[in-house]
C-alpha positions as CSV (number, residue, x, y, z in Angstrom):
1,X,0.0,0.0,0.0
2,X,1.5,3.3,-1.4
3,X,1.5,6.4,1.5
4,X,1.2,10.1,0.8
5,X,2.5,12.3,3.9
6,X,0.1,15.8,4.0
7,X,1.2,18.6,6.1
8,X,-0.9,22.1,6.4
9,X,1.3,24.5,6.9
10,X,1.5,28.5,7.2
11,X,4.9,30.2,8.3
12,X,6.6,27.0,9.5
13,X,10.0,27.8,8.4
14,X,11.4,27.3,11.3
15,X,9.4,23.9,12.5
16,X,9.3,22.6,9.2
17,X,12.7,21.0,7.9
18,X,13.2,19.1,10.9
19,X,9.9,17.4,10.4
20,X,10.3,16.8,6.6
21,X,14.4,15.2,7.2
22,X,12.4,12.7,9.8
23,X,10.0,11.4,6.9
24,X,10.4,7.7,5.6
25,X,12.0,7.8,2.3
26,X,9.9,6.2,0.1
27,X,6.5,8.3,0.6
28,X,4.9,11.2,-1.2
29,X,5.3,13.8,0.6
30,X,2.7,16.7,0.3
31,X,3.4,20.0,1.8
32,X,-0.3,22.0,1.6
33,X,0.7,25.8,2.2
34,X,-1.8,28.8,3.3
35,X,-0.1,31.4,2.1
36,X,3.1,32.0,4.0
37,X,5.5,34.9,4.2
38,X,7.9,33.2,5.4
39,X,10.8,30.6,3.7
40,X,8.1,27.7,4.0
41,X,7.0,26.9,0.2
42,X,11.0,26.9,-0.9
43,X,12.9,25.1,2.3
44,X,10.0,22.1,1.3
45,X,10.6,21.9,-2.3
46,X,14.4,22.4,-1.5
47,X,13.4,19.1,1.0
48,X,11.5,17.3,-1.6
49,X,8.3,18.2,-0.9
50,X,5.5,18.3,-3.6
51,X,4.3,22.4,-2.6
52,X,0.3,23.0,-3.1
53,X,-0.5,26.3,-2.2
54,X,-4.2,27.0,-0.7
55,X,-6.1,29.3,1.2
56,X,-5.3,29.2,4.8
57,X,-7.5,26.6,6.9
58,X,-6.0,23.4,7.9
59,X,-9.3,21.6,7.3
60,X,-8.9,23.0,3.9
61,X,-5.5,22.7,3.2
62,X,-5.5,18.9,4.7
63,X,-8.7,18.3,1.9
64,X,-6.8,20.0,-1.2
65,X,-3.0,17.7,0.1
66,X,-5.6,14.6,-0.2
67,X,-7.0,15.3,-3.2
68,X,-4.2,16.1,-4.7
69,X,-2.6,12.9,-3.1
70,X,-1.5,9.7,-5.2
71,X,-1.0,7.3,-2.4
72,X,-3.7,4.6,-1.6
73,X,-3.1,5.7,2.4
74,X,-3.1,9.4,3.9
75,X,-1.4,10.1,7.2
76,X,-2.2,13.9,8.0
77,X,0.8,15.6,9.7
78,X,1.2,19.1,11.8
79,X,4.4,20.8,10.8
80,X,6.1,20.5,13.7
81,X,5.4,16.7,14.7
82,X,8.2,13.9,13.9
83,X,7.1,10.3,13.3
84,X,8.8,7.6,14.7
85,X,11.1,4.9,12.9
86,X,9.4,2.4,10.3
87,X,6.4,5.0,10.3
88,X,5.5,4.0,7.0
89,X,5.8,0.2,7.6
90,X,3.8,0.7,10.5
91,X,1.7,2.4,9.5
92,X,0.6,0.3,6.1
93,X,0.4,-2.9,8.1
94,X,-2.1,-0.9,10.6
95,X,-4.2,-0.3,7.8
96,X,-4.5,-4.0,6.4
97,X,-6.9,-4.2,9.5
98,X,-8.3,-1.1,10.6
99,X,-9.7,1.7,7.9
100,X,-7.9,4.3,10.2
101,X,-5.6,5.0,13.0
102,X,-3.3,7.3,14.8
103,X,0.1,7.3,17.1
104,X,0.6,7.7,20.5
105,X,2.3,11.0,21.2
106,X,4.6,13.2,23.5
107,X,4.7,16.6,23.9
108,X,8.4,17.6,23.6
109,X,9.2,20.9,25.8
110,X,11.3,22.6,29.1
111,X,8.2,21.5,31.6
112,X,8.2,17.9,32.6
113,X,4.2,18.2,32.9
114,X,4.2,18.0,29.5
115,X,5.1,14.3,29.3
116,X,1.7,13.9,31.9
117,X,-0.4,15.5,29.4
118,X,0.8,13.8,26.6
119,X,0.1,9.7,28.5
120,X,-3.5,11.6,29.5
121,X,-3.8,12.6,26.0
122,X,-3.4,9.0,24.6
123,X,-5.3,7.3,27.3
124,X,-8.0,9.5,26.4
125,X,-8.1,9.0,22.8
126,X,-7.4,5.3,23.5
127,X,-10.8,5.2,26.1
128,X,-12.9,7.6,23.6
129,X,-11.7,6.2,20.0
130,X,-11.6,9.8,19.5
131,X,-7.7,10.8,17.8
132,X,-5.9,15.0,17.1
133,X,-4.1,16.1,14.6
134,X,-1.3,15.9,17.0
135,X,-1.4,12.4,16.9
136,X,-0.5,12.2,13.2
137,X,-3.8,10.8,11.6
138,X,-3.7,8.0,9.3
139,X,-6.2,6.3,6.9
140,X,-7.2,4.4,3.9
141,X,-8.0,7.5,0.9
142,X,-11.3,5.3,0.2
143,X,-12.4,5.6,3.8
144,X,-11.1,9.3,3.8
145,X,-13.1,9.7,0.4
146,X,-16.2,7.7,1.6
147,X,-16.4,10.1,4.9
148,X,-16.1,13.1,3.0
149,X,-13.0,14.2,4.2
150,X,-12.5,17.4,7.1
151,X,-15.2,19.2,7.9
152,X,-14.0,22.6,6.3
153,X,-14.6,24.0,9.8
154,X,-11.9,26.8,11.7
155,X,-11.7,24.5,15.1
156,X,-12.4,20.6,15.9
157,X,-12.2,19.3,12.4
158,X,-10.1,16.5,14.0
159,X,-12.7,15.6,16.7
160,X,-15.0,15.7,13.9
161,X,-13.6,13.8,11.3
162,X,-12.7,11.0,14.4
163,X,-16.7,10.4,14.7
164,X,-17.2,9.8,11.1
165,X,-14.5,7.3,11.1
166,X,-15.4,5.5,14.0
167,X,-18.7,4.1,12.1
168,X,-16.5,2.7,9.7
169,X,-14.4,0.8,12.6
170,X,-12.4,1.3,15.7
171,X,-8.9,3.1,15.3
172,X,-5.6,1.4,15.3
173,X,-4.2,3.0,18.4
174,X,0.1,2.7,17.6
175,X,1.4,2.9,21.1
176,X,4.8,4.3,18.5
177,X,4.7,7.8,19.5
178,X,4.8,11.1,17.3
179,X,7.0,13.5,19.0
180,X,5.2,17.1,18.6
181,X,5.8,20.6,20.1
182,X,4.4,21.8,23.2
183,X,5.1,25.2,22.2
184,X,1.6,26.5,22.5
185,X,1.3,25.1,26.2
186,X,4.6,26.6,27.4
187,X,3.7,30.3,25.6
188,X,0.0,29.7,27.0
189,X,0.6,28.8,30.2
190,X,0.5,24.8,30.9
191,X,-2.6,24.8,33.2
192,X,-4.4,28.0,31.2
193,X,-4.4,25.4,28.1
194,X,-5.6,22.8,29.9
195,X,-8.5,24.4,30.7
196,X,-9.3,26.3,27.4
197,X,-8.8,22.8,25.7
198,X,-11.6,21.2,28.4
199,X,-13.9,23.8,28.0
200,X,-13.6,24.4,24.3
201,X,-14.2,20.6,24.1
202,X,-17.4,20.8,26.2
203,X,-19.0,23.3,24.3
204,X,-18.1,21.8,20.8
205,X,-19.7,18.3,22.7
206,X,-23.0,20.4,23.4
207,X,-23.0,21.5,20.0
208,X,-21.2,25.5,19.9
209,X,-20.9,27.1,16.7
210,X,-17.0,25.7,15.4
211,X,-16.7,29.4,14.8
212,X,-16.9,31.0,18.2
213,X,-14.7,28.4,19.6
214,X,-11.8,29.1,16.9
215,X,-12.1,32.5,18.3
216,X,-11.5,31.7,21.8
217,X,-9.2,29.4,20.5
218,X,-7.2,32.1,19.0
């Protein structure tokens, strides 16, 4: 099974090469930009990116990398996550069984809590059958196709797209972790997030408007 690698990305100059040099080899890697200013379109075609430029959105981006995509599995990547070895192999294998999937993850950073967060992170997705974007996504482009791909929506598309795949099966839950930045937690404030993430869930789970919460979010 062939694997296409699609990153949303927008100003990720700095996060970005490191992520791209920790790719397997033999995947097509997609590199969906939203219109940055910075060195991001040229530092991934200098890496060996295929560059798709889009409007910003990383619901949309994510939907124009897999349409554009020629492998017969997606994995969805944030721009500053690195898989682990064999990613590819281990990824293929997973989907022989399952019709989608995602990694465990850590949360790479100066405060220890972050390791805390990350375990509660994957023993909640684990628990819920519920996966984030952190977790580096993964699916067959049939079942991607047959769910009708993101929600093109500013907040939750993740959460979101993790319900419609659950009625096609349970996840394949890698316990092979992603290693992703906890940048936003340590600028944020660890415990601020924490909360903000909670309560933005909440509402989106008593049905807010994806709109307000991106705000908040913001």
């Amino acid at each position: 099974m062939s694997l296409s690698i699609i990153i949303p990305a927008l100003n990720e100059a700095t996060t970005l090469p490191a992520t791209l040099k920790a790719l397997p080899p033999h995947a097509e890697v997609i590199v969906v930009d939203g219109g940055s200013t910075d060195d991001t379109p040229r530092l991934a075609q200098r890496l060996g990116a295929r560059v798709i430029p889009s409007r910003p959105g990383r619901a949309r981006q994510m939907n124009a990398g897999a349409a554009a995509a020629r492998g017969q599995c997606l994995l969805f990547l944030h721009a500053d996550t690195l898989l682990p070895d064999r990613a590819a192999e281990l990824v293929t294998t997973a989907l022989q069984r399952h019709h989608w999937g995602r990694f465990d993850v850590i949360l790479q950073g100066r405060q220890p809590m972050l390791a805390v967060i990350g375990r509660l992170m994957n023993l909640r997705s684990r628990l819920s059958g519920i996966a984030t974007g952190d977790q580096g996504l993964f699916m067959r482009k049939s079942t991607f196709s047959a769910v009708g791909g993101f929600p093109e929506q500013p907040l939750m598309e993740d959460i979101e797209l993790s319900k419609r795949l659950k009625k096609q099966g349970p996840p394949a839950c890698l316990r092979q972790r992603v290693r992703t930045s906890g940048r936003r937690w340590e600028q944020n404030g660890l415990w601020r997030t924490i909360w903000l993430m909670w309560r933005l869930r909440f509402a989106y789970w008593r049905g807010a408007d994806p709109e307000q919460l991106a705000a908040q979010y913001r």
